[in-house]
N, C-alpha and C positions, 0 to 999 in steps of 0.2 A: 437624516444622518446616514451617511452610508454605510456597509454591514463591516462588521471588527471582521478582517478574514485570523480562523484559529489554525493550529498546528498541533495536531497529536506528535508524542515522541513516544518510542515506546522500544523494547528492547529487554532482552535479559538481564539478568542481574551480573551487574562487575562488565557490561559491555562497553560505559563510557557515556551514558547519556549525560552524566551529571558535567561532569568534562567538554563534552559539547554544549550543555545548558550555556557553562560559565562561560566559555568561548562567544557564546551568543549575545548573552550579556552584554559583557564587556570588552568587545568588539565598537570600533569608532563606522559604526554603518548609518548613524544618523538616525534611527527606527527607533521609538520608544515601543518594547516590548513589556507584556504583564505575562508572566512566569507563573503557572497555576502547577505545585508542586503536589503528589500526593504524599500527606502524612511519612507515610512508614516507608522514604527511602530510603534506602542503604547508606546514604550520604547525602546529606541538605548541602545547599549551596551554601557554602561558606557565610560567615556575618561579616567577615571583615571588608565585603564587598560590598554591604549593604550601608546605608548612610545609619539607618537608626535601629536598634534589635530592642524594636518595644515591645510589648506583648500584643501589638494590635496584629490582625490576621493579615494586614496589608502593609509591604511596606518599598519605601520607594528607595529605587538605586542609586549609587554614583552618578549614572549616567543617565538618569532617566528613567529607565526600568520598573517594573513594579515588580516583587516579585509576592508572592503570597501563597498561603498552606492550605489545603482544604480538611476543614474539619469537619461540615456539613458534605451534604453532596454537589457533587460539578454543577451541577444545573442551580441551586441557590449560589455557589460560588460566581459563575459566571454572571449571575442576574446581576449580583452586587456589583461585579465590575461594570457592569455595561450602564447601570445605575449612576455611579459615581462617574463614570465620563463625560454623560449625559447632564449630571448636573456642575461640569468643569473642576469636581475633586480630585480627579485623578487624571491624566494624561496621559495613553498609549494609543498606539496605532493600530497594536496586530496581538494576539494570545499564543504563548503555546503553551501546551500543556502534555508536564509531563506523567505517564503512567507508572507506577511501580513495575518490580521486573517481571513480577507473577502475572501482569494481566491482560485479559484478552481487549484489543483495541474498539472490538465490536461494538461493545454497548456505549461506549464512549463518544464512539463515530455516529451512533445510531439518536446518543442528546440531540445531537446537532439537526433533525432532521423529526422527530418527534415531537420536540417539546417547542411549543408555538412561541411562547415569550424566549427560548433560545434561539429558536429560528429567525427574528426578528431583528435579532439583534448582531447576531453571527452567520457569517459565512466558513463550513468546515474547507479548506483551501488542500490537507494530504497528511497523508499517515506517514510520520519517515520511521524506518527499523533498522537498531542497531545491532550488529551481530560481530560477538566477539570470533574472530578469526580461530583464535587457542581451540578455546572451550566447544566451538558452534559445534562441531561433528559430533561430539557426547550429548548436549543440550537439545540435539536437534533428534537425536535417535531417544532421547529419555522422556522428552516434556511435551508434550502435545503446546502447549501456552506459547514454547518457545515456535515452534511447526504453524502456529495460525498467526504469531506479529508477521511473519515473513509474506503469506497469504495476501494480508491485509496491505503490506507495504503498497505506496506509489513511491516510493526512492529510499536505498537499502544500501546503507552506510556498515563496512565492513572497516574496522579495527581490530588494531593489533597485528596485522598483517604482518608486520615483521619479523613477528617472534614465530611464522609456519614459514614452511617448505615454499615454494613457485609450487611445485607439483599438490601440493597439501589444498593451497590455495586456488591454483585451479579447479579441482577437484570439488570444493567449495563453493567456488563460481557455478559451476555447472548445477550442483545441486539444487539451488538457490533459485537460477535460470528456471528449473523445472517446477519447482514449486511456486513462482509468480514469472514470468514471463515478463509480465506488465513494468516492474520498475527497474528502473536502470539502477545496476549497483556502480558505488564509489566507494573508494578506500578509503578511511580518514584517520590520519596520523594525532592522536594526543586531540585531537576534538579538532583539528584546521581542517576546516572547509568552508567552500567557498559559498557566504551567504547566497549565493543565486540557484542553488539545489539547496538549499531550505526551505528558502520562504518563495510563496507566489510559486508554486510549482500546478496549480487547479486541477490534482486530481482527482473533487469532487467536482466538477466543471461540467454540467453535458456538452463538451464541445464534440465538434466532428471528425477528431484525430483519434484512433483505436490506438495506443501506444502501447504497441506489442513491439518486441524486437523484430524487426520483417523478417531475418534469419529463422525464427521460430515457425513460419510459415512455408516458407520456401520448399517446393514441391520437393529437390534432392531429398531433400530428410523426412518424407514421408514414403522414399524407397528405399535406401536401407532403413528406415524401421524396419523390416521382414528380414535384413540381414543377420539381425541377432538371435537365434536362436534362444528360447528360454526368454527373452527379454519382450516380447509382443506380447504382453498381457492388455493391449489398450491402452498405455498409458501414458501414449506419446512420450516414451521412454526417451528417444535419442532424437527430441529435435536438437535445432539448435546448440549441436553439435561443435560449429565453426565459431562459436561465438567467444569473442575476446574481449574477456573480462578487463575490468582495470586494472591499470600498469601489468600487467604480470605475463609470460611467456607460456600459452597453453601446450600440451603436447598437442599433437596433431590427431585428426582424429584415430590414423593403425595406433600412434602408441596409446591414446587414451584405451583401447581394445588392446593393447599387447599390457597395459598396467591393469586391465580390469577395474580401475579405481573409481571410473564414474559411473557403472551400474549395478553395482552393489546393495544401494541406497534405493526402496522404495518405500518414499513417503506416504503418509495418509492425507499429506495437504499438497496436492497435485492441479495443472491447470490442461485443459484441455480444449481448442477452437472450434468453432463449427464458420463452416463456410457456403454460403451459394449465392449462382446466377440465377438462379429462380425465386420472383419476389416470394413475401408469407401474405396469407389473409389475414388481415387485423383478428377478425374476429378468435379464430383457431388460434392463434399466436398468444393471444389475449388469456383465451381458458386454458391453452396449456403450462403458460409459464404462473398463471394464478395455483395452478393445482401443486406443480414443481414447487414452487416457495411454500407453496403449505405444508407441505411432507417434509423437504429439504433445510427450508432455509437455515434452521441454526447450523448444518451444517455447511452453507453456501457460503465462503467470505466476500468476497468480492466478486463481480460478474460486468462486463461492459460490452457494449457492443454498436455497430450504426447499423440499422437495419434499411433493408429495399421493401417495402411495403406495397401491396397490388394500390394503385386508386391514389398514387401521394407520388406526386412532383418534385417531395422534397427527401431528403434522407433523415431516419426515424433517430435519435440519439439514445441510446437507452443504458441505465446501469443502477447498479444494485447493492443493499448490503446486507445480510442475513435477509429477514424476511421483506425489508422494504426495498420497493422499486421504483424508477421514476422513470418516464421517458419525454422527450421534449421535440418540437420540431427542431430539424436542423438545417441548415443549407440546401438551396435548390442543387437537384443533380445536375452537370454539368453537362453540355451538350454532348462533347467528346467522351463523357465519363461511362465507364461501361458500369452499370450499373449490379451492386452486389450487397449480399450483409455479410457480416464479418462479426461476430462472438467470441470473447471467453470467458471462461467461469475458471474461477478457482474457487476450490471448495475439500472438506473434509469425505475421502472416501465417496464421492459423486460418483453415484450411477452413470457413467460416460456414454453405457450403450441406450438406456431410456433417455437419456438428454437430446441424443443424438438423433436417435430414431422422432422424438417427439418435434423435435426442430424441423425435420425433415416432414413430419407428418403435418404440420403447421401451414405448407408451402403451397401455393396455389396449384 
């Protein structure tokens, strides 16, 4: 049987997950989805959308759907479904599951990839994060919980959009940017969006695409970093700079500098790249980034990267989540390909200058 791929949701409280849940639902996309709700949301999915409100922990939708509570842990939850598919009681395709607002995606991400009887049965497919446009600028200076969903995102769904400024919301964008690089944000109106940024998006996938915004790399914006004074603390403060968020009208980069409004904000959940033409030696690569997750990792969220490797033909895929890593062969390099690795780490308060310097001390 081929693996269930799952969907963590996750997001602050009153951001709109439950609104998208329902969206999901009961949307005509043809997918039998099973709906892994935790207990104490703020809002359960409606019953009137459900065919039967019996007290069994599972129960199946209008449409298909399963939706169901956990009142054990994820990992028994999960098992039971994958149980009952396995024996044709239940019929879905794919999981999501949603988090409560308070919680970090981490350990949740980390079932998936731990636990043998889950791993067998599941494929984790992407973290989405929702982030209430109003609220986010308080939520995100107050809650650390709220600072690590955004980390963890691979596609970071912003509502409520309408009820902020363009300049509010640029400004938000940009933040956002700086704190994961890695996923693409979309706006989502009332929970409409387009199933094809939900589901199947593989950014637990070792594939051989680094999907960083290329702007975030882009040499311009590695010299005016020095243009700002006060602002060169390391922390790759003003890449990505030019980057255009959805739908919305950014200032340019003098007025973003003549408003002040986008560096004000310095996160403790920040992402930062490392890059080189010069391969790494397995071996040194090996004990460094072993030692790094040992010290690090709970504060590591996310990390990915495709490495050039001395002695390998092929390109190294590699990425990580708190303390676990994995890396896999990838694609032979390409004749024409100039060969290079390319990293990022996002992470809580990351040593940027030991990362860096270790990466670099790694390198044949």
């Amino acid at each position: 049987m081929s693996l269930i791929p799952a969907t963590i949701l996750t997001g602050f409280l009153g951001a709109g997950k439950t609104t998208l849940l329902k969206r999901i639902l009961t949307e005509a996309h043809g997918q039998k989805i099973a709906v892994i709700e935790n207990e104490f949301g703020e809002e359960n999915i409606d019953s009137d959308i459900l065919v039967s409100d019996t007290q069994e922990q599972i129960i199946q939708m209008s449409n298909g759907c399963v939706c169901c509570t956990i009142r054990e842990d994820l990992r028994t939850t999960l098992q039971e479904l994958a149980e009952k598919k396995r024996k044709g009681e239940l019929n879905f395709d794919r999981v999501v599951i949603e988090t409560t607002g308070l919680a970090d995606p981490g350990p949740v991400a980390q079932t998936f990839f731990m636990d043998d009887e889950v791993a067998e049965s599941y494929l984790l497919d992407a973290i989405l994060t929702l982030v209430d446009a109003k609220h986010a600028p308080e939520q995100l200076n107050e809650r650390q919980e709220a600072r690590r969903q955004v980390g963890f995102a691979d596609q970071i769904f912003i509502s409520k959009s309408d009820l902020v400024s363009a300049d509010a919301l640029g400004a938000l964008t940009h933040r956002l940017k700086h704190m994961n690089p890695r996923a693409p944000q979309h706006i989502a109106h009332f929970g409409h969006m387009d199933i094809k940024n939900v589901l199947d998006l593989h950014g637990f996938n070792l594939n051989a695409t680094l999907d960083i915004d290329p702007e975030f790399l882009s040499p311009a914006d590695h010299d005016h970093n020095h243009d700002h004074a006060g602002h060169d603390h390391g922390h790759d403060h003003d890449h990505g700079h030019h980057h255009h968020g959805p739908d919305c009208d950014h200032p340019s980069h003098g007025d973003a500098q003549a408003h002040g409004h986008h560096h004000h904000v310095d996160d403790d959940v920040k992402s930062f790249v490392f890059k080189s033409e010069r391969p790494f030696d397995p071996g040194k690569l090996e004990d460094f980034l072993g030692a790094i997750v040992n010290i690090y990792g709970p504060r590591m969220l996310r990390y990915k990267g495709v490495l050039y490797m001395q002695g390998s033909d092929r390109k190294v895929i590699f990425q990580g989540v708190h303390q676990l890593m994995g890396s896999d062969l990838g694609p032979l390099w390409a004749a024409h390909e100039r060969k290079s690795s390319k990293l990022v780490f996002i992470g809580i308060d990351l040593p940027k200058d030991i990362l860096l310097q270790g990466m670099e001390q790694s390198l044949v």
